[in-house]
N, C-alpha and C positions, 0 to 999 in steps of 0.2 A: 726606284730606290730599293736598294739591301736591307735585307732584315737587322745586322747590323746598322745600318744607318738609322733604321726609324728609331729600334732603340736606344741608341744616343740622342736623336731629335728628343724623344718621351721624354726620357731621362732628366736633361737639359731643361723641357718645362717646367719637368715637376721642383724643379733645385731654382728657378727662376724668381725673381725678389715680387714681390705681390705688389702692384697697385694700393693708393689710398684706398678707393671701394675695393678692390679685391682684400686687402686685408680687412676692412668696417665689414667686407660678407660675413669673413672668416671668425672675426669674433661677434656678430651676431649671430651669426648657426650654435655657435659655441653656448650663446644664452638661451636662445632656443630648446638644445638637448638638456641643459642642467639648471639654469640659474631656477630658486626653487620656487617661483611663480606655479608651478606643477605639485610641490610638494601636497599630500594630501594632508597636514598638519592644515597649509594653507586655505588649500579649497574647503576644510571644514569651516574656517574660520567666516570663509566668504560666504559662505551658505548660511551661517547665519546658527550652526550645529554647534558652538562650543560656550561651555559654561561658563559663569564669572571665573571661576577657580582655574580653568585650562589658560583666560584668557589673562589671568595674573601669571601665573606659571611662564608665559610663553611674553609679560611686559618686562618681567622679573631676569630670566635668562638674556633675553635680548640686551638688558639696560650694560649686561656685562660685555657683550659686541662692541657697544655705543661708544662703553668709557673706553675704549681701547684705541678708537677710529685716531683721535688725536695724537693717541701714544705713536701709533703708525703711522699717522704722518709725519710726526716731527722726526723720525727716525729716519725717513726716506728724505725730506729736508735736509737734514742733518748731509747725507750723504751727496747732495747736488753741489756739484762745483761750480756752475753759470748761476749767476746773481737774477738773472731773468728766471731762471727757472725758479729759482726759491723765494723771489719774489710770489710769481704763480702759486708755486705750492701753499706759501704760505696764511692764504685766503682760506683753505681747508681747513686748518689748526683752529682758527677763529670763527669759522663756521661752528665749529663744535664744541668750545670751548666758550666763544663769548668775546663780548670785549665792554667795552663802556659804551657800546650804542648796541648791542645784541645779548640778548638773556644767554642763547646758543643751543646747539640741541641736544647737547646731555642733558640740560636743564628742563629743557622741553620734552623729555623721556622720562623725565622724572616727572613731570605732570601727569602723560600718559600713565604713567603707572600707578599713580594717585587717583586717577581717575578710575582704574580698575577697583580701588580698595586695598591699596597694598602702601603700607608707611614709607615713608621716604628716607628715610635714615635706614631701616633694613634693606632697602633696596640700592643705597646706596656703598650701604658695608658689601653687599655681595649675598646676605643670609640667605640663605637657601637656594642658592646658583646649583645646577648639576655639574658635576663631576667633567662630564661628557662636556659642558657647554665651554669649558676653563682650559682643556685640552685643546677643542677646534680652535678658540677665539686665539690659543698661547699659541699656536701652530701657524696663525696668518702672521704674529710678529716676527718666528721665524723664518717665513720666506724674506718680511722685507729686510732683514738684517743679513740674512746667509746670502740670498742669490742677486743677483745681478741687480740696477739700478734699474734700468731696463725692464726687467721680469717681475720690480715690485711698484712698477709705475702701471705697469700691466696688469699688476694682479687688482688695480683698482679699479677697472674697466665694467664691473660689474652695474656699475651706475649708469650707462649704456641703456639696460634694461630697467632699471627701478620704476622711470618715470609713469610706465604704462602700470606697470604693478599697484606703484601707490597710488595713482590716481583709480584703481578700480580697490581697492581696500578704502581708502576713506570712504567713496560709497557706499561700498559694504559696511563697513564700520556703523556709519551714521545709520542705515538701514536696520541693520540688525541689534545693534548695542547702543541703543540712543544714548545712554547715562556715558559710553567714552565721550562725547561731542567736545566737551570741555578740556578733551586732551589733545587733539590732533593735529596741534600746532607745528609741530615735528614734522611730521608729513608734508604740511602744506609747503614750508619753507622748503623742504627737499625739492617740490617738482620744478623749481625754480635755479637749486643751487647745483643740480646732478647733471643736468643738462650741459653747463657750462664748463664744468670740472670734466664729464667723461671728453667734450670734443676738444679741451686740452691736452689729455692723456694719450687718446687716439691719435693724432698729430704726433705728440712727442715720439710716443713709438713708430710709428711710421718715419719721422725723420732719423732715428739713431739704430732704428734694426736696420744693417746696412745690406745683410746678408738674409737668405733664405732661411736659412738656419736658424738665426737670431730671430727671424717672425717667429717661427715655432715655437720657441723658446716664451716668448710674449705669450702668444697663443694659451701653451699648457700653464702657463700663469694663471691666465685667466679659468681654466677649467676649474686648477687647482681652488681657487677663490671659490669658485662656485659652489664644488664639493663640501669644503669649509662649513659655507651657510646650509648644504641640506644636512651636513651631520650634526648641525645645532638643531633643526627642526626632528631629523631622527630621534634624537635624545628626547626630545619634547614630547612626541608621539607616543615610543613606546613607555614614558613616566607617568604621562597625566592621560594618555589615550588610550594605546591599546599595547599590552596587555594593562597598562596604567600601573607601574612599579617603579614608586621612584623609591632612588637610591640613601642607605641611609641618608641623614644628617641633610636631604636637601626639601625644597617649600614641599609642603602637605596641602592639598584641599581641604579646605573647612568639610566636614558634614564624613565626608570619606572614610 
């Protein structure tokens, strides 16, 4: 075979539409190098190294995530044409939101965060969110509204990875912070509800990337999502950690 031949053959692999496991490798390597299981905001937390005040800081910022998750689903709802699928979808919105037989787990974030020592009506106004945290979390609703259906069905894929995460943080949690115990009910119901929702998502993309192309596309969704949540943990780190400067107008550590 011709040196031109092989590189057409290469070529042709590398443009080739990826298998279900060959695409589930692909966004798992993807959680591997970024989803922020790694962040050191986290591993402090895990250790068992961070203070009441870091650990309000970081129920506080997150609750702003939380209340968003619904906003972004219904938007990506909003955009599904097959009633099958917005049926699916739809079970996410009421995850988080609740219904007459589930509190939901915004509600259940607001416990956690009560359970830090932090009021529930500031926490729910937003008082003292960073700056930085309002950018990342406004930036995930402009992927699912700007880019493809496709790319923000993807960019939820992140849930993939959660289950192993939260199940070694409530550990942690319990271990290190007994007085959260009282809040961790958010958690618990995730490793149950993520599981189900990400091999939804996986499927879906898998059946509608039709092209090589369009996997990528999913792919950097997914990175993109990932980035997201470590810039929220950045913001966390260098406010309440290190150098520890937060920005005007956002939560203060008592004592500080």
């Amino acid at each position: 075979m011709g040196v031109r031949a092989v590189e057409t053959e290469t070529k042709a692999e590398g443009t080739s539409v990826l298998s279900l496991e060959e695409l589930r490798a692909r966004l798992q390597a993807v959680g591997e190098e970024r989803y922020h299981h790694k962040h050191p905001f986290h591993l402090l937390m895990h250790e068992g190294k961070l203070n009441r005040g870091q650990l309000q800081a970081w129920a506080l910022n997150r609750y702003y995530y939380q209340s968003i998750i619904p906003i972004k689903d219904s938007i990506i709802l909003s955009r599904g044409p097959d009633p099958v699928f917005r049926r699916a979808w739809r079970k996410r919105v009421v995850d988080h939101d609740g219904d007459a037989t589930s509190e939901g787990g915004i509600k259940r974030w607001i416990k956690l965060a009560e359970a830090t020592g932090l009021d529930a009506a500031d926490v729910r106004d937003g008082k003292g969110i960073l700056p930085a945290t309002r950018f990342a979390v406004n930036e995930y609703l402009n992927i699912v509204r700007s880019r493809s259906l496709l790319e923000a069905v993807a960019s939820s894929l992140t849930e993939l990875f959660s289950p192993n995460l939260i199940s070694l943080r409530v550990d942690k949690l319990r271990q290190h912070y007994p007085w959260l115990a009282g809040g961790l009910d958010y958690f618990e119901a995730r490793l149950y509800q993520a599981p189900e929702d990400s091999q939804f998502a996986v499927n879906y993309v898998h059946d509608h990337a039709k092209t090589r192309a369009e996997q990528e596309l999913a792919i950097q969704a997914l990175r993109d999502k990932c980035d997201i949540l470590w810039a929220q943990l950045d913001a966390l780190y260098f406010a309440y950690v290190q150098p520890g400067w937060p920005p005007p107008g956002a939560f203060q550590i008592e004592g500080k």
